[in-house]
LOVEX-922999 format. One record per atom (N, C-alpha, C): residue in one letter; x, y, z. Coordinates in steps of 0.05 Angstrom, whole numbers, plus 32768, in hexadecimal, padded with zeros to 4 digits. Layout:
BEGIN
aXYZ...
***
This chain:
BEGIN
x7BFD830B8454x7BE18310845Bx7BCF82FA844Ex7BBC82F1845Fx7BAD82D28456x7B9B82E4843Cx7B8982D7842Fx7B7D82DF841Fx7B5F82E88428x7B6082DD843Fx7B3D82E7844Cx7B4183098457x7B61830D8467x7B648328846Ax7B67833F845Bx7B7183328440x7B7783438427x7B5C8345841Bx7B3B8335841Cx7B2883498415x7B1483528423x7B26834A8443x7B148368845Ax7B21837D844Bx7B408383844Ax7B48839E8450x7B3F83AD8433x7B37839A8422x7B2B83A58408x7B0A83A9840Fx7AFB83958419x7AE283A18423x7AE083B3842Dx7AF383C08446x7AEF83CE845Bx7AF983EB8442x7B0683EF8430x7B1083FF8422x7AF8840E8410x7AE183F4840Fx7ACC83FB83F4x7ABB840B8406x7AB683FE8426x7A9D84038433x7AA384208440x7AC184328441x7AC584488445x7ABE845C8438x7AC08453840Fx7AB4846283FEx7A92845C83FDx7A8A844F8402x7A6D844583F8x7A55845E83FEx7A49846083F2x7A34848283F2x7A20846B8400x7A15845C8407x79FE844E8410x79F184608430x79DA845D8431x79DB84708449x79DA8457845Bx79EC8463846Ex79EE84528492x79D4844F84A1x79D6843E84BBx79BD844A84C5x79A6843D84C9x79A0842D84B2x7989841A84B1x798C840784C1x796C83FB84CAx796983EA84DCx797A83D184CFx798783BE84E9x799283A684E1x797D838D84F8x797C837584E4x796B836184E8x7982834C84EFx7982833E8507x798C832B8509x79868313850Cx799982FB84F5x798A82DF84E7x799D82D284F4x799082AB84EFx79A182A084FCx79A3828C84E3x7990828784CDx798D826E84BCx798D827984A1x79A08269848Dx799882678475x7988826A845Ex797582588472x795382568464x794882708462x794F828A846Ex794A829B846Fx794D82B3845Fx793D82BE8447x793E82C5842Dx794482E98431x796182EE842Fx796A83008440x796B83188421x795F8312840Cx7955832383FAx793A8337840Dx792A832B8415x790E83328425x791B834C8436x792D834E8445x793F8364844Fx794C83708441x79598365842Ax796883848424x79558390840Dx793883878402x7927839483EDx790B83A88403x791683A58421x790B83B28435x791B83D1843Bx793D83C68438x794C83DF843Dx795583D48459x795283BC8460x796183B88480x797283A6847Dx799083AB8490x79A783A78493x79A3838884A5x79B283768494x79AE8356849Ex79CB835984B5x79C6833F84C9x79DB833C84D9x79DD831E84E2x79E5830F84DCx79E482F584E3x79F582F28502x79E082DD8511x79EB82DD8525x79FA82C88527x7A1C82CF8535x7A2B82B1852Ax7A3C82C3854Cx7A3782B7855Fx7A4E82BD857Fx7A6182AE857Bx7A6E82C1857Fx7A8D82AE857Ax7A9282988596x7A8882A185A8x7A8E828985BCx7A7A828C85D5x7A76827285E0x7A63826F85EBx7A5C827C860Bx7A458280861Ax7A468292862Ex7A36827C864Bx7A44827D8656x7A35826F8671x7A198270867Bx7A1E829B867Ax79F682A8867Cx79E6829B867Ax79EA8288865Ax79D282788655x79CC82668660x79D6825E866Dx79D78240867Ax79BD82448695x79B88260869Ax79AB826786B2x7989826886ABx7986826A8688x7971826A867Cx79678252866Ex797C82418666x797A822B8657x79848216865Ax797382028656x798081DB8666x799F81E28652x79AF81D4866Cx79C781D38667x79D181BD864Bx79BD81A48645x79BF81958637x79AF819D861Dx79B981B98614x79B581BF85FBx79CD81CE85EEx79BB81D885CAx79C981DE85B9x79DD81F085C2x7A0181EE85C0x7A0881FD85CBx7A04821D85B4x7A08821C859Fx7A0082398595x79F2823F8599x79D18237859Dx79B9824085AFx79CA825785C0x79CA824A85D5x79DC825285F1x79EF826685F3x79FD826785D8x7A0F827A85D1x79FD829185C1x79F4829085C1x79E282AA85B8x79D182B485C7x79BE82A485D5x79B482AF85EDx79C382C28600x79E182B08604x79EE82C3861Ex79F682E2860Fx7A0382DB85F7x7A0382EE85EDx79F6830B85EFx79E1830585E6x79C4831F85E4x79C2832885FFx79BF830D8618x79BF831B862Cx79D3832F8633x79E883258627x7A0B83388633x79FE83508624x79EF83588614x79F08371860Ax79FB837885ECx7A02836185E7x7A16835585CDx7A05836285B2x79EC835D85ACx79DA83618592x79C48378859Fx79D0838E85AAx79C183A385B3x79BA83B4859Ax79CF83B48587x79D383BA8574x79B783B08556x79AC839B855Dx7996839F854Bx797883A4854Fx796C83A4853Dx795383B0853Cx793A83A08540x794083838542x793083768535x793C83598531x793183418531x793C83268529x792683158520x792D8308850Cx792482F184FEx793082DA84F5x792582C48503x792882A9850Fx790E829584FDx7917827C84F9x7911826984EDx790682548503x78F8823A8506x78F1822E850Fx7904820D850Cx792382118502x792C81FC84F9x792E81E3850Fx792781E98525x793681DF853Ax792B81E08554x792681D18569x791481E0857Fx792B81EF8593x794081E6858Ex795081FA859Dx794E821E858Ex794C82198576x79478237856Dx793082488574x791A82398574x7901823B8583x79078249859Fx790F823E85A5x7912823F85C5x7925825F85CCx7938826085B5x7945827B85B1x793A828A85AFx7925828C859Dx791482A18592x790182A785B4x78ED829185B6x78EC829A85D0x78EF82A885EEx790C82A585F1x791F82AD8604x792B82C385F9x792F82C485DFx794182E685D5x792282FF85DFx791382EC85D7x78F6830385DCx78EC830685EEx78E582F885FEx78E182F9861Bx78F083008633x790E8308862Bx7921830B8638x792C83258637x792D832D861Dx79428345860Cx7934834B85FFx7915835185F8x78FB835D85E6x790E836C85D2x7915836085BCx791B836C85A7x7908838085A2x790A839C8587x78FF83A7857Ax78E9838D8570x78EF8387855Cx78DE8371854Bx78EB83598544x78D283418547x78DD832B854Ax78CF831B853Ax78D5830D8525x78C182F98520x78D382D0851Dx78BE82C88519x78C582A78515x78B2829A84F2x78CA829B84F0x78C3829484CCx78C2827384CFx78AA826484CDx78A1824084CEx78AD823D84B5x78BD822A84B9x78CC821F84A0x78BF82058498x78B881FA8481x78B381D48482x78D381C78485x78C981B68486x78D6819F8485x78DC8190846Bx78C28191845Dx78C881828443x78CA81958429x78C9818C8412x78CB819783F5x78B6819583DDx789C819883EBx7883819B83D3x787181B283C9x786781B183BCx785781C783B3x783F81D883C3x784681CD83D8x783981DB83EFx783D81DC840Ax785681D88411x786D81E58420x787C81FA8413x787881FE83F8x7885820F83EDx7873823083EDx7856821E83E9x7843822E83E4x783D8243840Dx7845822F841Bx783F82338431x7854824A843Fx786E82398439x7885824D843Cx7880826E8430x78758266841Cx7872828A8411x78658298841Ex784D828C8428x7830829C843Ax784582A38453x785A829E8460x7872829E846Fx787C82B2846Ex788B82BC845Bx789882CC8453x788082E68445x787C82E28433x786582F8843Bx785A83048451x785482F68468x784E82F78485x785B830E848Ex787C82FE848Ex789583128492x789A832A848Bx7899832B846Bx7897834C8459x787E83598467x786B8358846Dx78558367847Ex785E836E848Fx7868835C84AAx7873836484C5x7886837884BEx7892837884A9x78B4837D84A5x78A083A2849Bx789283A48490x788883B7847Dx787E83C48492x786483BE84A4x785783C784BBx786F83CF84CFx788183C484DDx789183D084EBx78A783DC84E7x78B383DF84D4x78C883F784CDx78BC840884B0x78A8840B84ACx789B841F849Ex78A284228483x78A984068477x78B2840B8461x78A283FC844Fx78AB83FB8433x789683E4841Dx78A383DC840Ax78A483BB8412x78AF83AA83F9x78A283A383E6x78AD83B583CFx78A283B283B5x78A5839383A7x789A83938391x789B83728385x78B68378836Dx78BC83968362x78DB839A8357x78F8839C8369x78E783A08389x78F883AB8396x7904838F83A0x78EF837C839Fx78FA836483ACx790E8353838Ex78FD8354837Ax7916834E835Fx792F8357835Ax7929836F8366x7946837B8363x795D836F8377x794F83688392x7959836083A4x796C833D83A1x79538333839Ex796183198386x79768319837Bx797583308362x7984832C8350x79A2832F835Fx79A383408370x79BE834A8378x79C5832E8397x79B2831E839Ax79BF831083A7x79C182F283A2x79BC82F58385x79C482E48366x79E382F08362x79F183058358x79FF8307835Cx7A138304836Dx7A0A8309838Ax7A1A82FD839Dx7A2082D8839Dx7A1082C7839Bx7A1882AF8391x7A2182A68372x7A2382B78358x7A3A82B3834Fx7A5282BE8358x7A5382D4836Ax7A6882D8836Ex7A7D82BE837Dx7A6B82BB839Bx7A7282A383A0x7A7D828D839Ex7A67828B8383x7A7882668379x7A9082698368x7A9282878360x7AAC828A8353x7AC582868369x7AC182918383x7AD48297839Ex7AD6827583A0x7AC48262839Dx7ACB8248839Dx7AE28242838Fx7AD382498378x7AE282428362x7B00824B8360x7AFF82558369x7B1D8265836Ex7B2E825B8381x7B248247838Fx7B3B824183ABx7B528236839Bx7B68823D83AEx7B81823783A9x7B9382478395x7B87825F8384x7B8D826F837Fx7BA08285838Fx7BAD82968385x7BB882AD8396x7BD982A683A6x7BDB82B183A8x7BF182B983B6x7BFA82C083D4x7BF482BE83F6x7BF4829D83F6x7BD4829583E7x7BD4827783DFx7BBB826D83CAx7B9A826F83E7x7B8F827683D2x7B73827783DCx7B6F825C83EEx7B5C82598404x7B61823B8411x7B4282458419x7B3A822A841Ex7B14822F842Ax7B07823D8440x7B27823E8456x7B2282528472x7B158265845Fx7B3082718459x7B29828A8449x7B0782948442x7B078282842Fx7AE782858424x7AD082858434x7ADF8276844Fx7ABB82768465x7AC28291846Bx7AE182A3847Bx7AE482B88481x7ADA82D28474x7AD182CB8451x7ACF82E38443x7ABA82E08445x7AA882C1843Fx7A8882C8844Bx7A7E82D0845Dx7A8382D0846Ax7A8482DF8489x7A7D82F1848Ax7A8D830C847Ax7A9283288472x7A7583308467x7A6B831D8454x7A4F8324844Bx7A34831A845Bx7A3983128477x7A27830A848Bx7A21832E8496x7A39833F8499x7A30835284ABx7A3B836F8499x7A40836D847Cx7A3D83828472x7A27837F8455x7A20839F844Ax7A1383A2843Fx7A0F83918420x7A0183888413x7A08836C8400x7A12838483E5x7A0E839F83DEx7A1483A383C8x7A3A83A683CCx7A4083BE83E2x7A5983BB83E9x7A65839F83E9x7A62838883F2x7A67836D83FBx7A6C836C83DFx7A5B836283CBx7A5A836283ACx7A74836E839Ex7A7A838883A6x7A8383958399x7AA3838F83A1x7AA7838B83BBx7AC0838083C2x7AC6836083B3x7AAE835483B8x7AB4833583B2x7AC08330838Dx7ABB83488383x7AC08349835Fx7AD08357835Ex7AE28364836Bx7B008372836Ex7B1183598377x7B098350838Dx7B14833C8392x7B1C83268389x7B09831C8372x7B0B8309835Dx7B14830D8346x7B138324833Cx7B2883268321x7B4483328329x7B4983368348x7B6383378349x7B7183168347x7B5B830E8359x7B7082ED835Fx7B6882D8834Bx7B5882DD8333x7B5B82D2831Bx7B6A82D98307x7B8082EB8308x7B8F82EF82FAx7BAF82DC82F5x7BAC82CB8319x7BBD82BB831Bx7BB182988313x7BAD829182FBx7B9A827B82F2x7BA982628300x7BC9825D8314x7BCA8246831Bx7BBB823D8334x7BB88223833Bx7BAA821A834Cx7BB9820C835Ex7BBF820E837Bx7BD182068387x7BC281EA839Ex7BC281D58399x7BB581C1839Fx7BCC81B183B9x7BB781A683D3x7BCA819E83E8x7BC2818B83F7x7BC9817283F6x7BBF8163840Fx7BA3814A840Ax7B9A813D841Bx7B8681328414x7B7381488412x7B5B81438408x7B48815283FCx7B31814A8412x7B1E8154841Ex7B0B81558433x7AEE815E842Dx7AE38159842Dx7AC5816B842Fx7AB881698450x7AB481878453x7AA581868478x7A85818D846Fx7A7C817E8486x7A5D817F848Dx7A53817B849Dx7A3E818684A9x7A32818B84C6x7A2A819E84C9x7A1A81A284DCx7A1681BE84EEx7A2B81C984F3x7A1F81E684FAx7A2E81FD84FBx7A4A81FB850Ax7A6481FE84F5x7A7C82098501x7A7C82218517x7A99821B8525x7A9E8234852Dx7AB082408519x7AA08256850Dx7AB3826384F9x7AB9824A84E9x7ADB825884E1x7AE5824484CCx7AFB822B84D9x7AF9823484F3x7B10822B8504x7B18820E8501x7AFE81FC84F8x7B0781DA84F4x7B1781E084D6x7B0D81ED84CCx7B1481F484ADx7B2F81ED84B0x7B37820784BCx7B56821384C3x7B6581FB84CAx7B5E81EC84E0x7B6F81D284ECx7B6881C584D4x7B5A81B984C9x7B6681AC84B2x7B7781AE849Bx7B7481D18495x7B8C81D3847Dx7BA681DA848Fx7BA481DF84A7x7BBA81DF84B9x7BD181BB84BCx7BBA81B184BBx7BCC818F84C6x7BCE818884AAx7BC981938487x7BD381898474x7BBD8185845Fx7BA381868470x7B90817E8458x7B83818F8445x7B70818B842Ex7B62819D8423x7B44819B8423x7B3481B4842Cx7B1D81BC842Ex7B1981C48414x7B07819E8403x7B0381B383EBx7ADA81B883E9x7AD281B883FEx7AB181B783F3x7AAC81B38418x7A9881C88422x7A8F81CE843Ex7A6A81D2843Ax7A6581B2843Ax7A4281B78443x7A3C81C3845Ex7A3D81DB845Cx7A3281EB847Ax7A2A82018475x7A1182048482x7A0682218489x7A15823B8484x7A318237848Cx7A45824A848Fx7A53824B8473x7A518232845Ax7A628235844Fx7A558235842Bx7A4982168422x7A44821E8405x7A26821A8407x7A13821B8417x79FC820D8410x79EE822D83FDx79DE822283EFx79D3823E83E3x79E0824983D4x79EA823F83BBx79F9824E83ADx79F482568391x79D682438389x79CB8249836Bx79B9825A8379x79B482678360x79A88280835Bx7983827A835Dx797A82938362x795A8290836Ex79508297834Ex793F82848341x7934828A8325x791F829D832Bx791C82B38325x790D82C6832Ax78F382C48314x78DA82BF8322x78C382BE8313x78AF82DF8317x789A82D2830Ax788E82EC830Ax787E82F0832Ex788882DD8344x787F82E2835Bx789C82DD836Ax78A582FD8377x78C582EF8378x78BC82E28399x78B082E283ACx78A682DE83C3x78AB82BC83BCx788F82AC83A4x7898829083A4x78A782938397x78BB82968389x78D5829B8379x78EA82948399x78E5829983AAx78F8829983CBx78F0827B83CCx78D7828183D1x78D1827083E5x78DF825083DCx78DA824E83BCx78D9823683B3x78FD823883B1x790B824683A3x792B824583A8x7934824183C6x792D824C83D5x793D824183F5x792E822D83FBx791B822083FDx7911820683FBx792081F183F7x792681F783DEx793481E283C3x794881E083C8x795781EB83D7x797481FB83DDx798681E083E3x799D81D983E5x79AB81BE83EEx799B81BC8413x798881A38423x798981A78430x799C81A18446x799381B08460x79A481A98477x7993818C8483x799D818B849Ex7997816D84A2x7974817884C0x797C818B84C1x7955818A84C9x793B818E84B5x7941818A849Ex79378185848Ex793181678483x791381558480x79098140847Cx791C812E8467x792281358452x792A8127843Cx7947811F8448x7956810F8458x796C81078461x797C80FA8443x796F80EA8433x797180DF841Bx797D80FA8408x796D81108404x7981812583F1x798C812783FAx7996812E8416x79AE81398422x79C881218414x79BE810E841Ax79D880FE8416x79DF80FF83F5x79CF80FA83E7x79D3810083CBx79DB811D83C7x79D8812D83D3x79E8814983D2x7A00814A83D4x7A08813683EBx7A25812F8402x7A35812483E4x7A27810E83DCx7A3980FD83C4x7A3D810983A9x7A29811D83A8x7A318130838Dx7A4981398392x7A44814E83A8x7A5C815A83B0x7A77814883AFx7A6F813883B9x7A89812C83BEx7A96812383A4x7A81811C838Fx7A8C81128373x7A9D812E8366x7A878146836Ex7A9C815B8358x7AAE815B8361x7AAE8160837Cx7ACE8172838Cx7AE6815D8393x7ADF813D837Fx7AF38129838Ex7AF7812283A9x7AED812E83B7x7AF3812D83D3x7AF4811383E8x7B09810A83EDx7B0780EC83FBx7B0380E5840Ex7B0080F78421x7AED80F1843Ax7AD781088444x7AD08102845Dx7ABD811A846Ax7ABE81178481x7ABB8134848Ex7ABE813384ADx7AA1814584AEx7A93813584BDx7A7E813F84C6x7A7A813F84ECx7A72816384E8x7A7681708504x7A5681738505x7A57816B852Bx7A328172852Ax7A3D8175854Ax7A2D81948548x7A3881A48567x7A238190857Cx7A318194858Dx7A23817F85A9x79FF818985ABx79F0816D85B0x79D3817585B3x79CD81838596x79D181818582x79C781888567x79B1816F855Ex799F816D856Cx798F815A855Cx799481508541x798B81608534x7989815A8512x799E8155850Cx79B7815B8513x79D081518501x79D381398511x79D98135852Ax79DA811C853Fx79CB81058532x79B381088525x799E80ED8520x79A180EF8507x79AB80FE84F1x79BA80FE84D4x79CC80EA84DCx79E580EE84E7x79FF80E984E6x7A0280C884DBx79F780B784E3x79FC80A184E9x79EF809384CCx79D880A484B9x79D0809C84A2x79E480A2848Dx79F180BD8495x79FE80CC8479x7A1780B7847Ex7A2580B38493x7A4280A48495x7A3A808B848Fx7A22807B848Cx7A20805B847Fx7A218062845Cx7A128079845Ax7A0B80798442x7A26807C8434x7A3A8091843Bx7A5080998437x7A66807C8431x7A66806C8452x7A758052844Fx7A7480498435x7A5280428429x7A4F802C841Ex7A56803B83FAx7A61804F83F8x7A70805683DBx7A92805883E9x7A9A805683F8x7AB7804C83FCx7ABF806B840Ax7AAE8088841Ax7AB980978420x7ABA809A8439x7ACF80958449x7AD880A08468x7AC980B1846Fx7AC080B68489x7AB280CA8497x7ABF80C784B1x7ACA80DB84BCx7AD380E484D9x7AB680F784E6x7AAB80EC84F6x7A8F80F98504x7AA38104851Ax7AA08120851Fx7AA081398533x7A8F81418545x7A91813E855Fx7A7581478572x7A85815C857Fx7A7E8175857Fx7A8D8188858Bx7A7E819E8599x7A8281B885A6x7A7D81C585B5x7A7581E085A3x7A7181F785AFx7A73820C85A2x7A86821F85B7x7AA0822285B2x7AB0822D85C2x7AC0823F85B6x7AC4823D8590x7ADD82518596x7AF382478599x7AF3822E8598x7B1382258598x7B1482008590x7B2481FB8588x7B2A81E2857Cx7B3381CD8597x7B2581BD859Cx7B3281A885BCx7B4E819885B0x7B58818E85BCx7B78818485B5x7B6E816485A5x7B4C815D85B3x7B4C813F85AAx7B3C81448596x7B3281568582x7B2F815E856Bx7B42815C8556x7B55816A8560x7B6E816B8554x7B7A81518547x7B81813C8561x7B87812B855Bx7B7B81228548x7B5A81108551x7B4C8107853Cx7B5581138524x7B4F812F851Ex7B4E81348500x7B71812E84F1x7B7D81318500x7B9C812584F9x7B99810B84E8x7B8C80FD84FDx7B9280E184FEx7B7B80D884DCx7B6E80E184E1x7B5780E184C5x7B5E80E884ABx7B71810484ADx7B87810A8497x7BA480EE848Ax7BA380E384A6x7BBF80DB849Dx7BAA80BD848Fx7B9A80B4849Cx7B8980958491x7B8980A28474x7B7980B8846Ax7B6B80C68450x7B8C80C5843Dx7BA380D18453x7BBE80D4843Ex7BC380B58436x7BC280A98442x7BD2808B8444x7BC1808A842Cx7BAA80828433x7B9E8077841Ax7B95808283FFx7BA280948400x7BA680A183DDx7BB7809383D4x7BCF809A83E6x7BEC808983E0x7BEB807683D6
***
């Protein structure tokens, strides 16, 4: 049994005993940036929207020459797929997300909907701005499901999803551990788990989980070493083909995988206490500062050793598409390989993926040798 199934069947074990009451409204997110303490110091059940594969439907509402996850979520909702929530909140990262938010509401009138304006940049008044944002949100959020977020209720909220990112970087810290050894699929798979269940249960599994498989202190190391980055995976599935054809996933800049992992310093206003931590946060590439990103890319890359990068940017992804070509010079010019990925959102790995990433493994093996 892989190690991602060994802590469902332990999650699924906690969330049978758990006294929490069922029931509560669930909000469905699509972004990061999105300070998902603000929901659970409300009492509402988060759901990240991630379709596992893409739907034609959309194609009848939306130019064909766009984002394909857009598209896969749209057809989605239409199928009837997210009947199941109450409510969604959406970011401005992107105009294809824009355009989602639009079409999910004008189409499929959710319960409640809002669009949280994100900046672009990192100053003292985008930060200041972002808050008036999110405050915005806790009103809407307060006014329509009848509830009230306190300023302990939202600390408390924090704190426990402070916890959840030490837990985290310990689950990093741990790859290759276990028995078969921990591997990075794994780790996107168990994050996953805490996209659509409750964060104290999630918590409570993820710290069973870790002092069982820190009891085995060896580290089982394999292959050339990799770091991925780009826009959104499907799942872990490129993951998988790479520790499949030999290599190692040791460090995943993605949405899906480590971004966000230090802790929110909680001041005496935990609202800018948000605003300014997910701000600050490592950014992604529709964000202005292209320059940190890459100094992010090369940190990383210094701790985790890692000797090359495969950077995936799903078809029609603006922001990663007009990234791509700065981060892979910048990358060249300290001596690290980059394999660029333009792919689909389907659910399945194409055969000339495959190859490529083969072929990128064996250049990365040769030249350790």
């Amino acid at each position: 049994m892989s190690q991602s199934l060994a802590f469902k069947k332990l999650l699924n074990g906690l969330k049978s005993e758990a006294s929490e009451v069922r029931g509560n409204p669930v909000l469905g997110w699509t972004c990061t940036y999105l300070p998902l303490e603000i929901l659970d110091a409300a009492g509402l059940s988060s759901y990240r929207i991630l379709p596992e594969t893409s739907s034609e439907r959309a194609d009848a509402y939306l130019d064909p020459n766009f984002c394909p996850f857009i598209k896969a979520s749209l057809g989605k909702v239409l199928e009837g797929e997210y009947s199941f929530l109450s409510g969604i909140v959406m970011l401005n990262t992107c105009d294809g997300m824009r355009r989602l938010y639009d079409a999910w509401r004008f189409y499929c009138h959710p319960p409640f909907s809002f669009l949280l304006d994100l900046p672009r940049i990192v100053t003292s008044s985008s930060i200041a701005f972002f808050r008036e944002g999110l405050v915005d949100l806790i009103g809407k959020i307060e006014r329509h499901f009848g509830v009230t977020v306190t300023k302990d209720g939202l600390a408390s909220a924090i704190e426990e999803a402070n916890r959840t990112r030490a837990l985290i970087r310990r689950l990093f810290s741990s790859q290759g551990r276990g028995d078969p050894p921990l591997r990075h699929s794994d780790i996107l798979d168990i994050l996953a788990e805490g996209w659509t269940n409750q964060r104290k249960v999630f918590n409570k599994a993820l710290d069973h989980f870790l002092a069982k498989l820190e009891v085995d202190s060896s580290v089982v190391s394999r292959g050339p070493k990799l770091m991925v980055t780009g826009s959104l995976l499907d799942g872990s599935l490129l993951i998988r083909l790479i520790e499949e054809l030999g290599g190692e996933v040791v460090a995943s800049d993605l949405c899906i995988g480590e971004r966000f992992l230090d802790g929110v310093i909680l001041g005496s206003d935990p609202v800018l206490s948000l605003s300014k931590a997910y701000l600050e946060k490592a950014p992604c590439a529709r964000m202005y500062d292209t320059e940190r990103r890459i100094l992010h890319l090369k940190h990383e890359l210094d701790k985790t050793k890692a000797g090359g990068v495969i950077y995936f940017a799903l078809k029609f992804c603006d922001p990663y598409l007009y990234e791509a070509p700065a981060a892979e010079e910048a990358l060249r010019r300290i001596g690290v390989p980059t394999l660029f990925i333009e792919g689909e959102y389907t659910g399945r790995i194409s055969g000339g993926t495959r190859t490529r990433v083969q072929a990128f493994l064996e250049i990365l093996g040769r030249d350790a040798g």
